[in-house]
C-alpha positions as semicolon CSV with decimal commas, in nm:
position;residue;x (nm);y (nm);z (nm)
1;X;-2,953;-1,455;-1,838
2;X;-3,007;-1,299;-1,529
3;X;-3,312;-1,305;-1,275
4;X;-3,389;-1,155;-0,941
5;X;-3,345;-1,359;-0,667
6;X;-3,763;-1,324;-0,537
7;X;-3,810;-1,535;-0,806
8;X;-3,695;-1,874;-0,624
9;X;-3,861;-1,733;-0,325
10;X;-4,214;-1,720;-0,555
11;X;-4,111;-2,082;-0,679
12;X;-4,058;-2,173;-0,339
13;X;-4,380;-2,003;-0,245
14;X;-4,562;-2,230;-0,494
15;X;-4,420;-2,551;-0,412
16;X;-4,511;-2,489;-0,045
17;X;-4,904;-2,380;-0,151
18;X;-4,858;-2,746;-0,328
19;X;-4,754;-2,982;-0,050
20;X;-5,039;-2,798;0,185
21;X;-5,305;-2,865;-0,030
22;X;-5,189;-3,237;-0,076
23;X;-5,141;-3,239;0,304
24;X;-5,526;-3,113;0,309
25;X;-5,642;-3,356;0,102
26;X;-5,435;-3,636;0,285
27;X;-5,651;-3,500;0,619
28;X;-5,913;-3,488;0,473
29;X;-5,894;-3,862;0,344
30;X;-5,790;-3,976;0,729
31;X;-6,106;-3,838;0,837
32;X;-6,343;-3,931;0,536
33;X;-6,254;-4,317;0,561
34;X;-6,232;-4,269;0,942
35;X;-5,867;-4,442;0,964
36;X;-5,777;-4,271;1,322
37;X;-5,532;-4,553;1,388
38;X;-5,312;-4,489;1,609
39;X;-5,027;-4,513;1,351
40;X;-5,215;-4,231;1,164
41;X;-5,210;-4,006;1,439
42;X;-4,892;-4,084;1,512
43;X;-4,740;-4,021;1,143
44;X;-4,954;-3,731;1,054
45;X;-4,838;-3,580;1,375
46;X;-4,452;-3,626;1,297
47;X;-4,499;-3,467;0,942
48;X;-4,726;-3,161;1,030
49;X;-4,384;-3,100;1,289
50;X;-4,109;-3,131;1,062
51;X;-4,332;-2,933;0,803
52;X;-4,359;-2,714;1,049
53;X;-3,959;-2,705;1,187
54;X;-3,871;-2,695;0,797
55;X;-4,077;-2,359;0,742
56;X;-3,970;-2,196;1,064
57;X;-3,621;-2,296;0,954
58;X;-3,652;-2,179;0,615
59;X;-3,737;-1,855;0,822
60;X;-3,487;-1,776;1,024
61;X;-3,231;-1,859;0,738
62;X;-3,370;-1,657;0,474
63;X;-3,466;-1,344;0,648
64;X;-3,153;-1,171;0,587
65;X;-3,097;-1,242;0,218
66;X;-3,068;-0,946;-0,015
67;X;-3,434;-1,029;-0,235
68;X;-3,323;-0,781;-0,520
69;X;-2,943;-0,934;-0,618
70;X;-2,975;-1,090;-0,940
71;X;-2,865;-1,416;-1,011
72;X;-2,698;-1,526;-1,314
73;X;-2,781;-1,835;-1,520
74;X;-2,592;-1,848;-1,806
75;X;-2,305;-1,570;-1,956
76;X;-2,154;-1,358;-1,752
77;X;-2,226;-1,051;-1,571
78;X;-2,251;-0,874;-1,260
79;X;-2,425;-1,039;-1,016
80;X;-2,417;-1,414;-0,834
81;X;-2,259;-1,626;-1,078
82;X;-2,419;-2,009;-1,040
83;X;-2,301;-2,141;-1,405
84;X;-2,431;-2,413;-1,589
């Protein structure tokens, strides 16, 4: 079985659209109960960077990939062979 590799980029894609809405909703809790400790700020402020590092990351080490090499999942056949 072979796939495309822009189909981990779509999974990736969704998983991403995931952990921003739960980081909305995590916002929007902070401000709802009005917890602006300074702890809050402090840790909300730490993960909005390293979400943000991890994306820009993510980036600059994916912009070079080939999107249209297919990956192979089980058998084998031309293409990037990852077994199972």
């Amino acid at each position: 079985m072979s796939i495309p590799l822009y189909v981990l980029l779509f999974v990736y894609g969704v998983a991403v659209i995931i952990f921003i809405i739960f980081f909305a909703v995590n916002i929007y809790h902070i401000v709802a109960t009005g917890t602006f400790t300074y702890a809050a700020t402090v840790i909300t402020t730490v993960v909005i960077a390293l979400s943000i590092a991890v994306l820009v990351l993510t980036v600059i080490l994916l912009r070079d990939t080939q999107w249209s090499q297919m990956v192979t999942l089980w058998g084998s056949s031309s293409g990037l062979n990852v077994g199972f």
